[in-house]
Z-matrix of the N, CA and C atoms (Angstrom, degrees):
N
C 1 1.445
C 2 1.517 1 107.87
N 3 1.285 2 115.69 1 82.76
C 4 1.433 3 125.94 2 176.30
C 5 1.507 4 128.21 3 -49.16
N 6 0.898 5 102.62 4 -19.41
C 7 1.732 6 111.21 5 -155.15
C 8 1.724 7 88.62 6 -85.89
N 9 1.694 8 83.08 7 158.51
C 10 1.862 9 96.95 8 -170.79
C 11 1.495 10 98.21 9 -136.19
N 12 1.360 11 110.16 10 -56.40
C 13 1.932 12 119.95 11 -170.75
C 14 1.170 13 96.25 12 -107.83
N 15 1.252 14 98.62 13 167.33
C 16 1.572 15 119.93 14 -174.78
C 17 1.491 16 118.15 15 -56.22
N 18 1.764 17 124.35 16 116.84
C 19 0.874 18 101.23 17 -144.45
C 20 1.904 19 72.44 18 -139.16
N 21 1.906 20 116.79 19 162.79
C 22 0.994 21 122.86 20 146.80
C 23 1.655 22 143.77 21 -72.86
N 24 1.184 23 98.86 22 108.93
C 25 1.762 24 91.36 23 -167.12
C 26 2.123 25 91.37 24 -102.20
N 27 1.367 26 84.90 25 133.79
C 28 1.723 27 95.50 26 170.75
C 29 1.154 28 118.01 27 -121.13
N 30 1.565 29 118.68 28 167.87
C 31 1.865 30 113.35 29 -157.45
C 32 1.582 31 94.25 30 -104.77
N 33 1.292 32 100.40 31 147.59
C 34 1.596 33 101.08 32 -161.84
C 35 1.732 34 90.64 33 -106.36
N 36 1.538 35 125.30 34 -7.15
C 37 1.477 36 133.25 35 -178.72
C 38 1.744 37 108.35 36 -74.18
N 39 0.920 38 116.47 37 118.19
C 40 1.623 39 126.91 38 179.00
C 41 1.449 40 102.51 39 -56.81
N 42 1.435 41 103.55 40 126.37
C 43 1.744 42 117.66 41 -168.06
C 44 1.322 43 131.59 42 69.52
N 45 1.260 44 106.04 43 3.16
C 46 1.377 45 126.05 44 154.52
C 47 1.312 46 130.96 45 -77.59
N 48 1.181 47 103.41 46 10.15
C 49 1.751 48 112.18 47 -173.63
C 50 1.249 49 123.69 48 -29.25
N 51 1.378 50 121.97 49 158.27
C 52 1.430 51 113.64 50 165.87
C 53 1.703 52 101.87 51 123.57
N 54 1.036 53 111.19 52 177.60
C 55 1.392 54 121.64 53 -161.00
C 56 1.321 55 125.03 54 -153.31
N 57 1.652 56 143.99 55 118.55
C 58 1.709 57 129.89 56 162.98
C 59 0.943 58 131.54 57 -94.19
N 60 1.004 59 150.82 58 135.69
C 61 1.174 60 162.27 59 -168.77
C 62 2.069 61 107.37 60 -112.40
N 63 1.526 62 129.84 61 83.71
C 64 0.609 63 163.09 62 -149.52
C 65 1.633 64 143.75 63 -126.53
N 66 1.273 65 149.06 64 109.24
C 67 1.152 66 143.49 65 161.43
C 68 1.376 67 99.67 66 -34.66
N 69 1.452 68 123.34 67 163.92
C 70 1.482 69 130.74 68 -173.50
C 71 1.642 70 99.69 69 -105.94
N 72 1.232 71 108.52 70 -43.06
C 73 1.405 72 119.80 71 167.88
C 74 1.472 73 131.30 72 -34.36
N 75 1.261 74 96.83 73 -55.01
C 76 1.334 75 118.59 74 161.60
C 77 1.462 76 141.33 75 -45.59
N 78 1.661 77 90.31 76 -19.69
C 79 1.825 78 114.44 77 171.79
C 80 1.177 79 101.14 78 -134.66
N 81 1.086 80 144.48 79 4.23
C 82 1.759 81 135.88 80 -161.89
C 83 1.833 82 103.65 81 -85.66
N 84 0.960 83 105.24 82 -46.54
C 85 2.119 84 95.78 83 -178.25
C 86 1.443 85 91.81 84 -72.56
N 87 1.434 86 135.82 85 -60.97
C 88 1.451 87 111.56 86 -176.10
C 89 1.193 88 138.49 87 -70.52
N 90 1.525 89 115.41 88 -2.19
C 91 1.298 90 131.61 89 177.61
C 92 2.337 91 92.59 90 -83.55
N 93 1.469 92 97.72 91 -54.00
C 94 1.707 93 88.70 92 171.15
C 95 1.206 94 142.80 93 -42.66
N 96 1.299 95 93.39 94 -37.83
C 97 2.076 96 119.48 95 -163.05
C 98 1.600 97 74.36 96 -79.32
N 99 1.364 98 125.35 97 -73.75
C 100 1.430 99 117.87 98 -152.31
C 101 1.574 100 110.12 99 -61.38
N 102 1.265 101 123.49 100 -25.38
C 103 1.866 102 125.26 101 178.06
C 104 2.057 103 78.43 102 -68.25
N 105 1.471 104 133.37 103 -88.70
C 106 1.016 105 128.53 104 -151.10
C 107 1.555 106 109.04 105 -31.35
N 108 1.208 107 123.18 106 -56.51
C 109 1.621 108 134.66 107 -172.90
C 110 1.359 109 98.03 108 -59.56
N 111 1.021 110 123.59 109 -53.54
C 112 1.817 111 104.19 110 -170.21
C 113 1.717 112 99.87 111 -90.32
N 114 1.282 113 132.55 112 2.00
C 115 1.516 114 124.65 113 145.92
C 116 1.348 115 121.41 114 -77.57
N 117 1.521 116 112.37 115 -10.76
C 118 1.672 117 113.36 116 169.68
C 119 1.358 118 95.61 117 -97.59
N 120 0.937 119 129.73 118 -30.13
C 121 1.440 120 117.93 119 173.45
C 122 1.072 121 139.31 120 -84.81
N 123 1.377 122 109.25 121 12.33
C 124 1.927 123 138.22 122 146.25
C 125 0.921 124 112.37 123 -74.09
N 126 1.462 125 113.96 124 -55.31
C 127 1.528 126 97.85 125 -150.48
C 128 1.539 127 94.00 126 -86.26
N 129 1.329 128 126.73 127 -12.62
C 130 1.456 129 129.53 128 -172.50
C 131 1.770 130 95.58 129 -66.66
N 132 1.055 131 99.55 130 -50.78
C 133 2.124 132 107.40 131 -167.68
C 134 1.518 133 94.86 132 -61.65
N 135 1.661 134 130.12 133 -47.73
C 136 1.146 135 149.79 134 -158.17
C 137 1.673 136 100.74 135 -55.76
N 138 1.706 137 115.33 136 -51.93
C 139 1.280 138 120.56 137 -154.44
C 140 1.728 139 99.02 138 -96.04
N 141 1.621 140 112.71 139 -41.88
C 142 1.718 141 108.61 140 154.14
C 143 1.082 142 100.86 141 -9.40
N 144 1.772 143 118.63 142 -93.02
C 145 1.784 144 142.06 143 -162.29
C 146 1.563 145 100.27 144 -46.85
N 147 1.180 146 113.79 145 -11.26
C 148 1.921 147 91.66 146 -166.68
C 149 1.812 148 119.66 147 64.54
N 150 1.388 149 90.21 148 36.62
C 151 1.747 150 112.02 149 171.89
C 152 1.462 151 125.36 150 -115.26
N 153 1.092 152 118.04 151 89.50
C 154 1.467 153 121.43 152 172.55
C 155 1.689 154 129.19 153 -32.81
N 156 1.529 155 116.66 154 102.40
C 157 1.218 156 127.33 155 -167.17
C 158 1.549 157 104.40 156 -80.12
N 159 1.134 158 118.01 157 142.60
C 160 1.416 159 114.75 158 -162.86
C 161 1.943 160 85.23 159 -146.52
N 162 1.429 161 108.17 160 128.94
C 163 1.531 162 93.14 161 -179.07
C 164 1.590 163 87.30 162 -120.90
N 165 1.918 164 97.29 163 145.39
C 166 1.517 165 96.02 164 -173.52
C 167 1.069 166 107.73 165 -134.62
N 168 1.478 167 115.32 166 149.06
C 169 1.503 168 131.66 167 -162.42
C 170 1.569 169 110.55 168 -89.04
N 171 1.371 170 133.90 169 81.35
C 172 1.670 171 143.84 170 -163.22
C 173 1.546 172 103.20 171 -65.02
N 174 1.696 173 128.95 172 15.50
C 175 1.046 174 103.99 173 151.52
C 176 1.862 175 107.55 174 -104.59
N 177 1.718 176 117.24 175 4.54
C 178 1.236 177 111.97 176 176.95
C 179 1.707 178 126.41 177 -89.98
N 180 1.690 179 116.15 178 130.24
C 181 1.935 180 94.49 179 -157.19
C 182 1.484 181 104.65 180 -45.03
N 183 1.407 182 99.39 181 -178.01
C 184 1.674 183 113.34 182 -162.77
C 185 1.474 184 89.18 183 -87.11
N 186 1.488 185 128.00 184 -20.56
C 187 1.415 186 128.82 185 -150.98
C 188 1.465 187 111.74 186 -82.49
N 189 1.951 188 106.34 187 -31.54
C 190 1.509 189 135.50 188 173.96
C 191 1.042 190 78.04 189 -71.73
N 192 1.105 191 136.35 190 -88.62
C 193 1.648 192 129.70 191 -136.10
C 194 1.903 193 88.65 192 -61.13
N 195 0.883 194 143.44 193 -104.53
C 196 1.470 195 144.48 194 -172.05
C 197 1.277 196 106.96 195 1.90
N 198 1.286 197 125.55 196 -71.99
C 199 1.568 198 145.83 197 166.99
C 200 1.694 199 115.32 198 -17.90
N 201 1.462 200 84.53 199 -76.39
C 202 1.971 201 81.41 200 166.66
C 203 1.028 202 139.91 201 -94.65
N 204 1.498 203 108.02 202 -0.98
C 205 1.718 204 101.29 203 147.41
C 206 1.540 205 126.14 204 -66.77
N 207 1.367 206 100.14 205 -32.59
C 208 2.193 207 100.47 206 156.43
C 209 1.307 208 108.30 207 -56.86
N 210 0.759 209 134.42 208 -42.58
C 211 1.648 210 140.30 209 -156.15
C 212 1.798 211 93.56 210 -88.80
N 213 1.148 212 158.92 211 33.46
C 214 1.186 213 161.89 212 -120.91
C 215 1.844 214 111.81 213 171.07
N 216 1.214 215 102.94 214 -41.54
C 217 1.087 216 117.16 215 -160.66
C 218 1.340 217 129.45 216 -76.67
Protein backbone atom coordinates (compact mmCIF):
# COMPACT_ATOMS: atom_id res chain seq x y z
CA UNK A 1 0.00 0.00 0.00
CA UNK A 2 2.13 2.75 -1.41
CA UNK A 3 0.32 5.75 -0.90
CA UNK A 4 1.48 8.42 1.75
CA UNK A 5 -0.52 11.99 0.88
CA UNK A 6 -3.68 12.55 -0.08
CA UNK A 7 -4.24 10.87 -3.00
CA UNK A 8 -7.27 10.14 -5.68
CA UNK A 9 -8.46 6.65 -5.73
CA UNK A 10 -11.11 5.89 -8.69
CA UNK A 11 -13.51 2.84 -9.18
CA UNK A 12 -12.27 0.71 -11.81
CA UNK A 13 -16.14 -1.23 -11.66
CA UNK A 14 -18.33 -0.01 -14.67
CA UNK A 15 -21.09 2.37 -13.26
CA UNK A 16 -19.45 2.95 -10.37
CA UNK A 17 -18.18 6.18 -11.33
CA UNK A 18 -16.81 8.68 -9.27
CA UNK A 19 -13.77 9.34 -7.41
CA UNK A 20 -12.05 10.14 -3.51
CA UNK A 21 -9.93 12.22 -2.76
CA UNK A 22 -8.53 10.94 0.59
CA UNK A 23 -5.75 10.35 3.26
CA UNK A 24 -4.45 6.73 2.57
CA UNK A 25 -4.46 6.15 6.21
CA UNK A 26 -7.75 6.52 6.51
CA UNK A 27 -8.42 3.27 4.37
CA UNK A 28 -5.10 1.42 4.60
CA UNK A 29 -5.88 -1.43 7.61
CA UNK A 30 -9.30 -1.95 5.99
CA UNK A 31 -8.27 -1.84 2.59
CA UNK A 32 -5.40 -4.78 4.09
CA UNK A 33 -7.64 -6.98 6.26
CA UNK A 34 -10.00 -7.09 3.19
CA UNK A 35 -6.92 -7.97 0.35
CA UNK A 36 -5.80 -10.68 3.29
CA UNK A 37 -9.50 -12.26 3.56
CA UNK A 38 -10.15 -12.63 0.00
CA UNK A 39 -6.33 -14.04 -0.32
CA UNK A 40 -7.45 -16.61 2.34
CA UNK A 41 -10.28 -17.09 0.53
CA UNK A 42 -8.37 -18.31 -2.59
CA UNK A 43 -6.28 -20.26 -1.47
CA UNK A 44 -9.07 -21.82 0.85
CA UNK A 45 -11.51 -22.44 -2.57
CA UNK A 46 -8.03 -23.25 -4.40
CA UNK A 47 -7.06 -26.29 -2.00
CA UNK A 48 -11.10 -27.52 -1.73
CA UNK A 49 -10.50 -28.13 -5.85
CA UNK A 50 -7.15 -29.89 -5.35
CA UNK A 51 -5.41 -26.71 -7.01
CA UNK A 52 -2.16 -25.55 -6.00
CA UNK A 53 -2.17 -21.86 -4.72
CA UNK A 54 0.88 -20.21 -5.66
CA UNK A 55 0.91 -16.41 -4.46
CA UNK A 56 2.94 -14.13 -6.78
CA UNK A 57 4.93 -11.18 -6.29
CA UNK A 58 3.92 -8.72 -9.73
CA UNK A 59 7.04 -6.92 -9.29
CA UNK A 60 8.97 -10.50 -10.02
CA UNK A 61 9.34 -11.35 -14.18
CA UNK A 62 6.57 -13.70 -15.16
CA UNK A 63 9.50 -15.96 -16.53
CA UNK A 64 11.00 -16.37 -12.60
CA UNK A 65 7.80 -16.89 -11.42
CA UNK A 66 6.95 -19.69 -14.32
CA UNK A 67 10.46 -21.18 -13.88
CA UNK A 68 10.09 -22.11 -10.27
CA UNK A 69 6.92 -23.18 -10.14
CA UNK A 70 8.39 -26.10 -12.67
CA UNK A 71 11.12 -26.50 -10.47
CA UNK A 72 8.51 -27.29 -7.47
CA UNK A 73 6.69 -29.80 -9.01
Amino acid sequence: FPFESFSQFVSMEPGNGGALTLHPETVRSAYLENLRQWNDSLECGCRSLGIRFVPVDTRTPIHETVFSGTQTR
